[in-house]
N, C-alpha and C positions, 0 to 999 in steps of 0.2 A: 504494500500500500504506500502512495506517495506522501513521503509526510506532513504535504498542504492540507491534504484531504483528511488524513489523521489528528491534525491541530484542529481542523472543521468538527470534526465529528466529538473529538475531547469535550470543543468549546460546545458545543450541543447538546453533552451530555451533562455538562457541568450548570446551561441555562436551565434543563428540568429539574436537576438535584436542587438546585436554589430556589426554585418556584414553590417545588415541594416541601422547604426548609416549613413554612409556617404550619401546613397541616400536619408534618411529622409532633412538631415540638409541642403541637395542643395539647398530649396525651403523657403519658406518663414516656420515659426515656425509652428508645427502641434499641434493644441490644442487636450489633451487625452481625452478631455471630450468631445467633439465633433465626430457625425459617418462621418468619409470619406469617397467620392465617390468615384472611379474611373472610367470613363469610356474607354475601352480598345475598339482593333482591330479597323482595318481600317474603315477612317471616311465614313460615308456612303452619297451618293448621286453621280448621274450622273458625277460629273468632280470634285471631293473635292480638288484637288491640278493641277497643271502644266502638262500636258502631258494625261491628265485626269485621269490618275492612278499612283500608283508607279513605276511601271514598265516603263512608261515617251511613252507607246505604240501609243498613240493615239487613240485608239480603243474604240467606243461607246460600254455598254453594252447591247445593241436591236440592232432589223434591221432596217436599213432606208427602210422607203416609197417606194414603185417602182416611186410614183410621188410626189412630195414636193410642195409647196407655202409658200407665205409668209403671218406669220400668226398674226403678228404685231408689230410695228417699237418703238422706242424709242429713243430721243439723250440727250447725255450728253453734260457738258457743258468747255468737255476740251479734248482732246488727248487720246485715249487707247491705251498704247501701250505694254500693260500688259495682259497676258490671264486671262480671267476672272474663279470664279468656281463655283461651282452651289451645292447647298444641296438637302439633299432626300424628303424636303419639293415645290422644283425648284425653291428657289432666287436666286439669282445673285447675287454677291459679286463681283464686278469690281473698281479698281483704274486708275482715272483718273485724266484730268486736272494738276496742279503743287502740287499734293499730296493730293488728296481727293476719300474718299471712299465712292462707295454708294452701297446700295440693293438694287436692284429692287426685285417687285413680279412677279411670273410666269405667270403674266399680262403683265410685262415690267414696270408698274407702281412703281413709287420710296416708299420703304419703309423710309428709312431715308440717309441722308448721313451727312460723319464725315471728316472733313480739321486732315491730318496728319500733315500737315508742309508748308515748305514753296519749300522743294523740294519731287519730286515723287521718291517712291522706286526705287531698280533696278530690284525688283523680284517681282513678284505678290504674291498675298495671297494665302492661304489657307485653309482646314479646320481642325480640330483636331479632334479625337475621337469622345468628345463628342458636335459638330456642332461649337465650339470656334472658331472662326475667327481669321487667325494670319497672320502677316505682317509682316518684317522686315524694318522698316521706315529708312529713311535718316541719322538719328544719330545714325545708328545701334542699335538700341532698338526693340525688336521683341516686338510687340503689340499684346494682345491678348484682341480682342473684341467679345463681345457676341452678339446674335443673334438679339436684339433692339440696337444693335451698341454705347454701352459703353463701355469703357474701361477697360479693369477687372485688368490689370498690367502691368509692362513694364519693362522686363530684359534688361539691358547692356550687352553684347554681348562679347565687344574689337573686335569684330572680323574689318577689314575695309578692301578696296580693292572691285575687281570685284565679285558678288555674284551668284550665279547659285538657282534655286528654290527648294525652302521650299521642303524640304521630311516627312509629319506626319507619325509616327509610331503606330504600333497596340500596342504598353500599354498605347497610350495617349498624348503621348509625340511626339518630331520634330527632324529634324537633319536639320542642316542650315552649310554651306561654304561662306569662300568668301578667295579669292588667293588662298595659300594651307592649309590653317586651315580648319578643320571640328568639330562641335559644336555636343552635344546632351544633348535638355533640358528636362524634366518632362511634365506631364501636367499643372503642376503650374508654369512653366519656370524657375524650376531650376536648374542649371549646374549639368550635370552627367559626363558626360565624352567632352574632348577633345584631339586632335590628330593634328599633323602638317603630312603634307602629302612632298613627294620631289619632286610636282611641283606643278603649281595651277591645283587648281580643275576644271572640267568643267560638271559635272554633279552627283546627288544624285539619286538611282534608290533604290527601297525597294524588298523583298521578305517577306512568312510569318515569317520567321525567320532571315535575316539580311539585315542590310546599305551595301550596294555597294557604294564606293568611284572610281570613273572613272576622270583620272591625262589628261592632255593635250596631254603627251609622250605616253599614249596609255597603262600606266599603269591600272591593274584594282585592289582595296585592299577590304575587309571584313573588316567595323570597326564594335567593341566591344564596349560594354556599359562598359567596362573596362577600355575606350580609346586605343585600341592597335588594330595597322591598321594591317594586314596580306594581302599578295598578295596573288589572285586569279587569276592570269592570265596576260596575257601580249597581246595588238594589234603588236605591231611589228612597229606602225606609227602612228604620232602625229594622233590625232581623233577629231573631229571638234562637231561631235553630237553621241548618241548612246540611245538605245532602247531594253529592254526585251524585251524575249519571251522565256518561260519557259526556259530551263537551257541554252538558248543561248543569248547572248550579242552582236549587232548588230551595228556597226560601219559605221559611213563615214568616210573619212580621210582627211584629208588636200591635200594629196597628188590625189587626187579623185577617192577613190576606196569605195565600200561596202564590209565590210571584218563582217566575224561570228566567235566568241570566245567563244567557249564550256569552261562551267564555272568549268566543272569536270573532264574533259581529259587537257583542258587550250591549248588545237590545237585551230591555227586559220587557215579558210578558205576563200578564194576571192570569194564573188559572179558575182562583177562586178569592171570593169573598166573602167573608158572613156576614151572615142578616143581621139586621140591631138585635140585640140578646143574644148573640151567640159569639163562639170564643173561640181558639184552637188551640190545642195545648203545643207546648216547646217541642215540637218531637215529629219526625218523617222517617217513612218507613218507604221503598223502592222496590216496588214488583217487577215481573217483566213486563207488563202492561201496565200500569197504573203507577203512580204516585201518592200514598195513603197518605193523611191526616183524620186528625179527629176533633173533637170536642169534650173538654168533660166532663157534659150531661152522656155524654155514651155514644154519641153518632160517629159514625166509622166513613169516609170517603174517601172515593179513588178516584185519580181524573189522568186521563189519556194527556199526553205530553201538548196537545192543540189544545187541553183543558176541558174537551169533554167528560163529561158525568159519567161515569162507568161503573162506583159505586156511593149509595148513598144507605145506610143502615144502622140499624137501632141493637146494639152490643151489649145494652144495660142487661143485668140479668131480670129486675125488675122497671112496670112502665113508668116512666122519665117523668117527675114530680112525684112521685111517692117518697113516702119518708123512709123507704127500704132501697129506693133505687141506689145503686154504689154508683160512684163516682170512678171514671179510671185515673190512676196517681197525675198528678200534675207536673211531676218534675222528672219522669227516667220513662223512656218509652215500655210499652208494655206489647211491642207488635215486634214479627218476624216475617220477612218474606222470603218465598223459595225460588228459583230459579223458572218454577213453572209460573201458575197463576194461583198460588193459593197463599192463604195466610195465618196466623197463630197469633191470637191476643189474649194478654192475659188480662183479669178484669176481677177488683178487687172484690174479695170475699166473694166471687164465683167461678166456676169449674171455665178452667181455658179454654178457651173456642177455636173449632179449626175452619178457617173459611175455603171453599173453591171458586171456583172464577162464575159457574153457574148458581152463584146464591145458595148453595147449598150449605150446612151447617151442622157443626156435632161437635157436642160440648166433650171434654176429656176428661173421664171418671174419675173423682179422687184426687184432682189437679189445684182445686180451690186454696190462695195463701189470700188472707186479708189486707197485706201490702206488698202485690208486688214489684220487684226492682228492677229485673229484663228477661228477656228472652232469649237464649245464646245457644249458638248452632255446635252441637257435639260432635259430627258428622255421622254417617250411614245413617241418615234419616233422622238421630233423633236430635232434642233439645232440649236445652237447661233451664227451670225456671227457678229464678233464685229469689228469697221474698225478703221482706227487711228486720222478719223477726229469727231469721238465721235458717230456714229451712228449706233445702236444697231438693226440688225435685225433675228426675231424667225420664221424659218421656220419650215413646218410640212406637212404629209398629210393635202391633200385639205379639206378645209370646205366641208360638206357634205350638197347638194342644198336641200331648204325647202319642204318639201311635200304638193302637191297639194292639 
């Protein structure tokens, strides 16, 4: 090789070493004699973060059951009021009680559990690329524990204030909020980028290529792993919860509307409005057809992405003004959707309801929790309902009766 071309190629090697200097040194020190792993793209299993995807959709990846049961209980021995998330192996990683984590197996049986503190997050865990468990504990320390539930390290954050959940990213790494600050650490937890937003934040949503930052004002920004937020679009009205579905961004508002925000034209469109007296709670759920919200007199609707009416139905287990009718919770969605056209809501103090796309309906025996907290996809059909007085139950298709 001529040694122009070898000074070239030095110097070339020497411009990416240096580029990389700042993401190497975020992290705890990298020994050069040691081979690093990484493990990249998104974490794998039925629910690894909040919303059960990044996209915050709600949507199982299978179909549910035409008919469901309950296929074994479990209680903890404090409060859930945190969604739980499940790996591709199906444990359960839930916090509960006043800051305690545990695993169950995809028996419901406890693998171990670990005391965080003395107070409970405000956001539930997660998982990382590579199956890492992470939390952002009480003193704002994002905890990353492994799979026999030790501790592997614990960054400081600064961040403090209201926090919105964990987003893991495809190289490994997380994006974590709380007010209007947005975080982005490695997969060794450490600092890559950060950004101050111009209001607080209220949700973290992913794509295969970027963090979506979603503001209260109905702001919507692109952050960089440079730290530099860009706007992508604008709601038009404070937004209370929101939800992917390929290039559109799906809103309730404060003001109580369903509004869709095309992420590439950045038009927004009303699918729905309520009536005077009527509300929609903080929470979307994304079918393959439809768009669910609800109400918390008990009205359940779904609207075709042109905002047509597709569904509109009464979920209460008793008729709406009665002094028995339950209310569905107001603050953690209580809906699941599958891949096909059907859906799973849970509904306080009565048996879960399984919907299909033909209106058809069947309540799930022996399902009934008085507060429930979410609905979380365990895969092969079944699902987790977790309540907030610590009682954990996994439905499925029915046991299959023993042969004569």
């Amino acid at each position: 090789m001529r040694p122009a071309r070898s000074r070239a190629i030095a110097l070339s090697l020497g411009l990416i070493s240096s580029a990389a200097v700042p993401l190497a040194m975020a992290g705890a020190p990298i020994d050069p004699d040691l081979v690093q792993r990484v493990s990249v793209g998104f974490p794998e299993g039925p629910a690894p973060m909040a919303g059960v995807r990044a996209s915050r959709s709600r949507q199982a990846a299978f179909s549910l059951p035409a008919a469901m049961a309950v296929r074994w209980r479990a209680r903890l021995t404090g409060p859930v009021n945190l969604e739980p998330v499940v790996d591709r192996e199906g444990r359960i990683v839930i916090v509960h009680e006043r800051g305690s984590m545990t695993q169950l197996g995809p028996d419901g049986k406890s693998d171990w559990s670990l005391r965080l503190g003395d107070a409970a997050p405000s956001a539930g865990p997660a998982l990382l690329s590579d199956g890492t468990r992470v939390i952002l504990n009480h003193d704002n320390r994002l905890l990353r524990i492994d799979k026999r539930g030790e501790v592997l390290s614990g960054t400081r954050t600064g961040l403090t204030g209201r926090t919105v959940p964990l987003l893991p990213l495809p190289d490994g790494g997380v994006a974590l909020a709380a007010d209007n600050r947005v975080l982005r650490l490695d997969h060794r937890g450490g600092r890559v980028a950060h950004a101050v937003a111009d209001a607080g934040i209220i949700a973290l949503l992913g794509t295969a290529s970027s963090v979506l930052v979603v503001t209260e004002p109905g702001t919507v920004y692109r952050f960089y792993g440079t730290g530099k937020l860009v706007e992508r679009g604008r709601f038009g009205h404070r937004v209370s919860a929101v939800a992917l579905s390929k290039s559109t961004l799906y809103g309730v508002t404060t003001d109580q509307r369903l509004l869709g925000l095309e992420l590439g034209s950045q038009r927004t469109r009303s699918l729905y409005s309520a009536p005077a007296g009527k509300s929609l709670l903080p929470w979307i759920t994304i079918g393959r057809r439809a768009v669910h919200v609800a109400s918390p007199d008990g009205t359940l609707y779904g609207f075709a992405a042109s905002g047509r009416e597709l569904l509109n139905t009464q979920i209460a287990d008793h008729p709406v003004g009665t002094a028995s009718a339950p209310l569905l919770p107001g603050s953690m969605p209580p809906a699941l959707a599958d891949r096909e056209s059907r859906l799973m809501v849970a509904r306080a103090g009565a048996e879960t309801l399984l919907l299909s796309a033909d209106g058809a309906r069947a309540d799930i025996a022996g399902s009934a929790c008085l507060s429930p907290t979410a609905l979380t996809p365990l895969g092969d059909g079944q699902v987790l309902l977790s309540c907030r007085n610590g009682e954990i139950i996994a439905m499925g298709a029915p046991a299959a009766a023993p042969a004569q």
